[in-house]
C-alpha positions in Angstrom: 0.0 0.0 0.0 1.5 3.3 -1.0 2.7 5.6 2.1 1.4 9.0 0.4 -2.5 7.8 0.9 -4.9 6.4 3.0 -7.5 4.7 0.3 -9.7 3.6 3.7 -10.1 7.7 5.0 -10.6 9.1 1.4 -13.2 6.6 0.6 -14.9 7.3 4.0 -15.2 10.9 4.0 -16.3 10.7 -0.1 -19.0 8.2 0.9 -19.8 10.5 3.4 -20.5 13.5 1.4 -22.4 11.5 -0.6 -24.9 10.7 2.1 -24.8 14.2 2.7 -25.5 14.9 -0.7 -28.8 12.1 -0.6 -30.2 13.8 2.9 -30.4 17.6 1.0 -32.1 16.3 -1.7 -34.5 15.0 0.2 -34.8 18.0 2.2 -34.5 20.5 -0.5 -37.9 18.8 -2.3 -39.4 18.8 1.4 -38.6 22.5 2.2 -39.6 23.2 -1.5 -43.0 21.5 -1.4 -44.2 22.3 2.1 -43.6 26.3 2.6 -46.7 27.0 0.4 -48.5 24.6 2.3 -47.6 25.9 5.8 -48.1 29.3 4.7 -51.5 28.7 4.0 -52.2 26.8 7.2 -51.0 30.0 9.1 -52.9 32.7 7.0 -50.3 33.7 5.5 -51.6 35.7 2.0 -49.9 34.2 -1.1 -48.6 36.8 -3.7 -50.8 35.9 -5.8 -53.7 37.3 -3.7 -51.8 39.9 -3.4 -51.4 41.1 -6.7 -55.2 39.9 -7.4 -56.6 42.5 -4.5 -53.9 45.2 -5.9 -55.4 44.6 -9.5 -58.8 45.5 -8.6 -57.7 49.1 -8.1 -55.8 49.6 -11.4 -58.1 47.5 -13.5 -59.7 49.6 -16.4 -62.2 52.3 -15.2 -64.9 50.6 -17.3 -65.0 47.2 -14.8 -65.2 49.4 -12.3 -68.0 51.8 -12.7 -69.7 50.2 -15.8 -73.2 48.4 -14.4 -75.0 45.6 -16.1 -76.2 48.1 -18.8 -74.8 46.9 -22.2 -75.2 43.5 -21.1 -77.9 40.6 -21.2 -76.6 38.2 -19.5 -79.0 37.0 -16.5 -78.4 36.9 -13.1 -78.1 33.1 -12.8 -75.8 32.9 -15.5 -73.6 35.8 -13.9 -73.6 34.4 -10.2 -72.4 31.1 -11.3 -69.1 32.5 -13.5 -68.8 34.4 -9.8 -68.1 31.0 -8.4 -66.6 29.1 -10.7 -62.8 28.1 -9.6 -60.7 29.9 -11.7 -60.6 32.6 -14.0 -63.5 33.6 -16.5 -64.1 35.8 -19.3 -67.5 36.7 -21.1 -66.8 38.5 -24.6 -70.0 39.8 -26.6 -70.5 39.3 -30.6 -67.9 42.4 -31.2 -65.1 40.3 -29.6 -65.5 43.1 -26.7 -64.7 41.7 -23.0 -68.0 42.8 -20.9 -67.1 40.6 -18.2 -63.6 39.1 -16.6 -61.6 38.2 -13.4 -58.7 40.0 -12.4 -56.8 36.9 -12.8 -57.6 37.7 -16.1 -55.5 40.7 -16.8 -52.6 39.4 -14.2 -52.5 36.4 -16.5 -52.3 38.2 -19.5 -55.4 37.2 -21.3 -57.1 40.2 -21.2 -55.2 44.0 -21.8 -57.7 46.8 -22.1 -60.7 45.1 -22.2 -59.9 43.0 -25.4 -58.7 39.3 -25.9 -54.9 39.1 -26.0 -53.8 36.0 -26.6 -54.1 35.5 -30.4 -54.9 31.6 -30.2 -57.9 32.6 -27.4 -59.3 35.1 -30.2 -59.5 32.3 -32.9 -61.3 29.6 -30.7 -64.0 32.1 -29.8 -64.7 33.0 -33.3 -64.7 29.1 -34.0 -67.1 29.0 -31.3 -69.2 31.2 -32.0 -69.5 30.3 -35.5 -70.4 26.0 -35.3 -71.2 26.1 -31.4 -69.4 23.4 -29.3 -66.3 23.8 -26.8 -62.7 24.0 -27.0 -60.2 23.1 -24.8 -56.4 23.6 -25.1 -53.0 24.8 -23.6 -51.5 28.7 -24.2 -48.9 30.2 -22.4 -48.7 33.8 -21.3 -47.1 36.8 -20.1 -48.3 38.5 -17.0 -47.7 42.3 -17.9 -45.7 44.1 -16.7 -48.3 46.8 -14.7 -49.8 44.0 -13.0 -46.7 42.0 -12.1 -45.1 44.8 -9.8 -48.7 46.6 -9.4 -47.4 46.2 -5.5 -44.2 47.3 -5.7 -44.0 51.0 -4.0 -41.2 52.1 -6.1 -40.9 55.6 -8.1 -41.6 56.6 -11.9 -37.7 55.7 -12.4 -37.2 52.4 -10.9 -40.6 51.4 -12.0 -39.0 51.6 -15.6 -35.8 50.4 -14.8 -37.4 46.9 -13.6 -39.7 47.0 -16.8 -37.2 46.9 -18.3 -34.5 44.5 -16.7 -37.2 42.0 -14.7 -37.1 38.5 -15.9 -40.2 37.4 -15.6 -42.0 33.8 -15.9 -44.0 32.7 -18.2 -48.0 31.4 -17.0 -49.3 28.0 -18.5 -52.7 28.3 -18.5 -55.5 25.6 -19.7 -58.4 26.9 -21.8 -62.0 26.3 -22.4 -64.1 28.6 -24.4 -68.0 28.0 -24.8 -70.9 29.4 -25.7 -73.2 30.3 -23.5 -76.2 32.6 -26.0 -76.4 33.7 -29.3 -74.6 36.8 -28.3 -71.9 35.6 -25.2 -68.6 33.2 -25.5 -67.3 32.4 -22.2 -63.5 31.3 -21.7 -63.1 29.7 -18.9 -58.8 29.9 -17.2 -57.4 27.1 -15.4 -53.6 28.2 -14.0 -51.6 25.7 -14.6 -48.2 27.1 -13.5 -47.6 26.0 -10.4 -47.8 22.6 -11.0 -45.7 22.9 -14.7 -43.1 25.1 -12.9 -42.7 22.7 -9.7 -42.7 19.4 -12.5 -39.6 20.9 -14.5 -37.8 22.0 -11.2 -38.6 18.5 -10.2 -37.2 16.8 -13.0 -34.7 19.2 -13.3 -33.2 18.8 -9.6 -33.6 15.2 -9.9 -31.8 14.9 -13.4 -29.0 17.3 -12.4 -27.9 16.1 -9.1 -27.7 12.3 -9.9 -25.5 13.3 -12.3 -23.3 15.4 -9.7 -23.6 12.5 -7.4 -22.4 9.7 -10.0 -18.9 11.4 -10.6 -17.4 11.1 -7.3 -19.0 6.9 -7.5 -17.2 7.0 -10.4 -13.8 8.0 -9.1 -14.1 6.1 -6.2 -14.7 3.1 -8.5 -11.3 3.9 -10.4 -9.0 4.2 -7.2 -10.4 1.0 -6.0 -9.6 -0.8 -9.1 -6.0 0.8 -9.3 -5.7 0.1 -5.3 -7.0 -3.9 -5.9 -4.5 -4.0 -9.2 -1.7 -3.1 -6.4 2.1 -3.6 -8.6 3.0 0.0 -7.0 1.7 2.1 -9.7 1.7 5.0 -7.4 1.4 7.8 -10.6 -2.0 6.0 -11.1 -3.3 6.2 -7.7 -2.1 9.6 -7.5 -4.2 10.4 -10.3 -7.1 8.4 -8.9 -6.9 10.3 -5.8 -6.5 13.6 -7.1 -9.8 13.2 -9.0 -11.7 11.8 -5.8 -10.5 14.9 -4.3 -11.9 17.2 -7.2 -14.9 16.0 -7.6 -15.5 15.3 -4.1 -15.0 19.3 -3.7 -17.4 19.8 -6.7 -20.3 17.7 -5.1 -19.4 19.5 -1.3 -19.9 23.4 -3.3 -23.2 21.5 -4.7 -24.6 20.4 -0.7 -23.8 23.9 -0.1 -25.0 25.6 -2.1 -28.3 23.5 -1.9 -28.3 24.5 1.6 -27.8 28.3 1.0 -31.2 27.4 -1.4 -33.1 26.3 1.3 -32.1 28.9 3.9 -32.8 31.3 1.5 -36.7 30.2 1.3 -36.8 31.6 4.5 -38.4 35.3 4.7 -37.4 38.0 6.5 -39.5 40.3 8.3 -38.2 43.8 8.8 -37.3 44.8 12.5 -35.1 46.9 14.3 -33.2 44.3 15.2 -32.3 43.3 11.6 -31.0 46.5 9.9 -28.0 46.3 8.6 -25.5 48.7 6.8 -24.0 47.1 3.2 -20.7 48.1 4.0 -19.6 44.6 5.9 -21.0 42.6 3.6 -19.5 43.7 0.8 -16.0 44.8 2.3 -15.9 41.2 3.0 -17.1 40.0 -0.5 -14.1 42.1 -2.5 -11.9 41.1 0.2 -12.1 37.1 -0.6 -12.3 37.5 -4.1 -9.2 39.8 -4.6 -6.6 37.2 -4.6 -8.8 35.1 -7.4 -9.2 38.2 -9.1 -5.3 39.1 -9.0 -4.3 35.8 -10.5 -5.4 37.0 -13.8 -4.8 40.5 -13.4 -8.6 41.8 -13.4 -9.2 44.9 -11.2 -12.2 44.6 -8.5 -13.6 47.6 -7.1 -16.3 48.9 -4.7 -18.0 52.6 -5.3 -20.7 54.4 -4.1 -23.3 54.9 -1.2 -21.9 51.5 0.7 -23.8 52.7 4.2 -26.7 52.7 3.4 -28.7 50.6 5.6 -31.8 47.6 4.9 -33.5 45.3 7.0 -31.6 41.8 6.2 -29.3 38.9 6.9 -25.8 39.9 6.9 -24.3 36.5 5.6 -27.3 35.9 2.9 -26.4 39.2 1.4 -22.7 38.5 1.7 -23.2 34.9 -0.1 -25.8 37.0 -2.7 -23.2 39.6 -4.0 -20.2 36.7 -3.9 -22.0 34.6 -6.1 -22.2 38.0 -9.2 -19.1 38.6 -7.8 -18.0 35.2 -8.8 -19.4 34.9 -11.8 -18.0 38.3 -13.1 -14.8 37.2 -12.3 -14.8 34.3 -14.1 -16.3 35.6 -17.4 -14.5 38.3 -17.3 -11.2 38.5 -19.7 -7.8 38.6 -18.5 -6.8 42.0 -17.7 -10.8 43.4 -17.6 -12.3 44.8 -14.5 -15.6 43.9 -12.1 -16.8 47.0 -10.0 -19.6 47.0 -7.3 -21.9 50.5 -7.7 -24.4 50.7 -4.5 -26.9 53.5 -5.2 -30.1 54.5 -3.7 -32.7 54.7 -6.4 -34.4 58.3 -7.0 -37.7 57.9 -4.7 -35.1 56.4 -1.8 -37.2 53.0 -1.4 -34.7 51.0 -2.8 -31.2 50.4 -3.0 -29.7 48.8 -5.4 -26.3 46.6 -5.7 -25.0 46.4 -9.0 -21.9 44.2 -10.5 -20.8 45.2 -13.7 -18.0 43.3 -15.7 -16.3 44.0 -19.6 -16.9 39.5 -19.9 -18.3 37.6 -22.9 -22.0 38.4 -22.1 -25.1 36.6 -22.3 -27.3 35.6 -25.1 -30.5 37.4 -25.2 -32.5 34.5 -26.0 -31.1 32.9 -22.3 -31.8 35.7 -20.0 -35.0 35.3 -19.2 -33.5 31.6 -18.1 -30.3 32.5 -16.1 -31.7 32.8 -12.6 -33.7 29.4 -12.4 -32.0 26.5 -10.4 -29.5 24.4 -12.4 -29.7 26.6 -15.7 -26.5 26.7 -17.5 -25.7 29.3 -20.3 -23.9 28.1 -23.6 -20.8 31.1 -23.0 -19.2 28.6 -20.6 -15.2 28.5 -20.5 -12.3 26.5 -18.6 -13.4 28.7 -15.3 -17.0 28.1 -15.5 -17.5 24.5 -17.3 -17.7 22.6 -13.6 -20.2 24.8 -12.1 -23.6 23.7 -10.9 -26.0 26.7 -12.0 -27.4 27.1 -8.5 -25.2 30.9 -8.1 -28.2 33.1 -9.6 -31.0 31.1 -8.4 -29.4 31.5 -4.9 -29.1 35.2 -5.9 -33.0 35.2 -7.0 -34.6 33.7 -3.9 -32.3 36.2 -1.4 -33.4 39.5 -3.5 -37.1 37.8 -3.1 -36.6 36.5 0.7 -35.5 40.8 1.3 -38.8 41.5 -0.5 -36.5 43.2 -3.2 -35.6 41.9 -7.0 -32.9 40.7 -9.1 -32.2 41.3 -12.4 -30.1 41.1 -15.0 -28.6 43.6 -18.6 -26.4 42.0 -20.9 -25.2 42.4 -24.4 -23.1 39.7 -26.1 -19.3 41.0 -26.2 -20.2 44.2 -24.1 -20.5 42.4 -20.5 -22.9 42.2 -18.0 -24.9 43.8 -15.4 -26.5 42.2 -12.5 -28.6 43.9 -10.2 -30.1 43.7 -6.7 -32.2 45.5 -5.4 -33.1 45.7 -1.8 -36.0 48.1 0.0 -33.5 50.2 2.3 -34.7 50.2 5.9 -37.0 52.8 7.7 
C-alpha cells in the first residue's frame, strides 16, 4: 500500500458527502413542497392574492363603474361565472370583453378590455361560429403593470425593472364555450404552479444524480488501481487527485443547496435586523481579490456602501459573492468587475450592482439565467464545472429581502446584474 495515501479515509469521508449529498435532496424537495403549504395553514396571504386584491384598483375604469347596462346576461348565468374556480371571461359578438376576473389581466389574457392572446381570439370565433367547446393549452405573459402593481417604487425604478425584470411565463388551460347567441365564455385554469414545480422536479432530480455519479465513479477507479496493487503509485495519484476534485465539486453542490433552502426563508423587517451594506461587501471584495489578481482583473467597490436595509448579513454576503463570482470568471484577463451601490431616485430601494467587460449573455437565455441548475452556452475552462445554483441562490435572497434581481447583458459588451433591496425605515 503506498505511504502518500490512505484509500480507507478518502473513501470514508467521499462516501460521506455523498450521504450528505442524498439527505439535502431530500430536504431541499421537502422545504420546497411544504412552505406554500404551511403558509396557508398559518394565514399567511400568497402573492398571488396579493397582486389579485392590488389589480382591482388599477383595472380599467370601465370594470369598475360600468353596471350591467350593455349586457344581457341574466343573473343566474352571472352568479355562477362568480363562483366558478378559476378565472373567467364573457366577450359579446364584437369580440368586446364585458365581463372578466382580475386573474384575467394578471395572467395576461385580457389588456384593455380585449382578448390578448391570439390563439384565445381564434377559438371564440370558432365558437361562436359552429357552437361546441374547446379546450387547449397557451402560455402567457403576465404584464408588466400588473406583475409589480405592489411594488411602492418611483416613476424611475418602475422603468428600470420593466425593463431588466425576468419574468416567468404562465401555462394556462383553456376552455371557451358558448353560453347565447350573443356571449362566448372562456373559462382559465392556472396551470403554473404545478408545470413550474414538475420541471424543477425533473430538473433537480436529473442534475444532481449526475453530480452524485462522478465522485462513485472515481471512487470506483481508485479501487480498481488500489486492488490492481504492482505499486503504480502515478496511477493512484491520479485516482486520488480526482476523488478529491470531484468530491469538492459535489461539497460546493450540498452547499450551495443548503444556501437554497435557507434562502426560502423570509425576512420580516425589525429593528433588530437593519444592517448597513458596507460589511457585507467589504468582506465579499476582500475574498475574491486574490482570485481576481491571478489574472490581473481589477475589482472595485463605489458608491453609497452605508446605506442601511432590514436583512441577513451573511445571505447578502453569499448573494453579491455569487455575481461577484461569476463576473470574475467571465471576465477577460486583464478586464475589470466594479460593485456601484446606489439608492434609487424615490429612496425606497437600494440597489447593488456588479458590472463586468466579460463575454456576455445571449438574449434568448436571460429570461432563463436565474432558475436552479440553468446553464448558459458562454461557458469556459473557469465556469464549465459549475452547478447553476449561483443566480437562483441570488433570485430567492433578493425575493426572501422583498426586493428583485435582475439582469442587462449584451453579447461581447458584459454584464450587469442587479439587486435591489428596500432600504430600511
Amino acid at each position: 500500500m503506498p505511504e502518500f495515501i490512505d484509500p480507507s479515509i478518502l473513501i470514508f469521508v467521499a462516501f460521506g458527502i455523498v450521504g450528505v449529498a442524498v439527505a439535502v435532496t431530500v430536504g431541499f424537495f421537502v422545504v420546497d413542497r411544504i412552505t406554500p403549504v404551511v403558509a396557508k395553514l398559518f394565514g399567511g396571504a400568497s402573492p398571488v392574492s396579493r397582486l389579485e386584491a392590488e389589480v382591482q384598483r388599477v383595472l380599467p375604469h370601465r370594470r369598475q363603474a360600468e353596471e350591467d347596462e350593455d349586457d344581457d346576461l341574466d343573473d343566474s348565468t352571472a352568479s355562477l361565472l362568480s363562483v366558478l374556480p378559476g378565472a373567467s371571461i364573457v366577450v359579446d359578438d364584437d369580440d368586446e370583453v364585458v365581463r372578466a376576473s382580475p386573474a384575467a389581466y394578471t395572467l395576461g389574457v385580457v389588456i384593455d378590455d380585449a382578448i390578448a392572446d391570439e390563439r384565445v381570439l381564434e377559438q371564440i370565433h370558432e365558437v361562436r361560429e359552429h357552437g361546441g367547446r374547446a379546450q387547449f393549452n397557451v402560455e402567457t405573459r403576465t404584464p408588466w403593470q400588473y406583475e409589480h402593481a405592489f411594488d411602492d417604487l418611483g416613476a424611475e425604478a418602475k422603468e428600470r425593472r420593466r425593463r431588466r425584470s425576468v419574468t416567468r411565463p404562465n401555462w394556462l388551460k383553456i376552455t371557451v364555450g358558448r353560453i347565447s347567441d350573443r356571449f362566448v365564455v372562456v373559462m382559465i385554469e392556472d396551470l403554473s404552479d404545478v408545470i413550474r414545480f414538475a420541471q424543477t422536479r425533473d430538473s433537480f432530480i436529473t442534475n444532481v444524480s449526475e453530480q452524485l455519479l462522478k465522485p462513485t465513479e472515481a471512487l470506483m477507479n481508485l479501487a480498481d488501481s488500489l486492488e490492481q496493487g504492482g505499486g503504480d503509485r502515478e496511477r493512484i495519484a491520479r485516482d486520488a487527485r480526482q476523488v478529491r476534485t470531484t468530491c469538492g465539486h459535489l461539497n460546493r453542490m450540498v452547499s450551495d443547496l443548503l444556501l437554497l433552502i435557507k434562502a426560502q426563508e423570509p425576512i420580516t423587517p425589525s429593528a433588530a435586523n437593519v444592517i448597513a451594506l458596507r460589511e457585507p461587501l467589504e468582506a465579499v471584495v476582500a475574498a475574491a481579490e486574490a482570485s481576481a489578481a491571478d489574472r490581473g482583473v481589477h475589482l472595485s467597490l463605489t458608491g453609497d456602501v452605508d446605506i442601511r436595509v432590514h436583512g441577513d448579513t451573511e445571505q447578502i454576503r453569499i448573494a453579491v459573492a455569487k455575481l461577484v463570482d461569476n463576473a470574475v470568471a467571465y471576465s477577460p484577463d486583464g478586464g475589470s468587475v466594479t460593485i456601484v451601490v446606489r439608492a434609487a431616485q424615490d429612496g425606497g430601494t437600494v440597489e447593488i450592482r456588479v458590472i463586468d467587460c466579460g463575454c456576455g449573455i445571449p438574449q434568448q437565455e436571460q429570461t432563463h439565467v436565474f432558475e436552479r441548475f440553468y446553464r448558459g452556452s458562454n461557458q469556459n475552462e473557469r465556469t464549465q464545472d459549475g452547478i447553476g445554483l449561483g443566480l437562483a441562490i441570488v433570485k430567492h435572497v433578493a425575493l426572501t429581502h422583498h426586493g428583485s434581481a435582475s439582469v442587462w447583458s449584451r453579447v461581447g459588451q458584459g454584464s450587469t446584474f442587479t439587486l435591489s433591496l428596500p432600504v430600511a425605515r
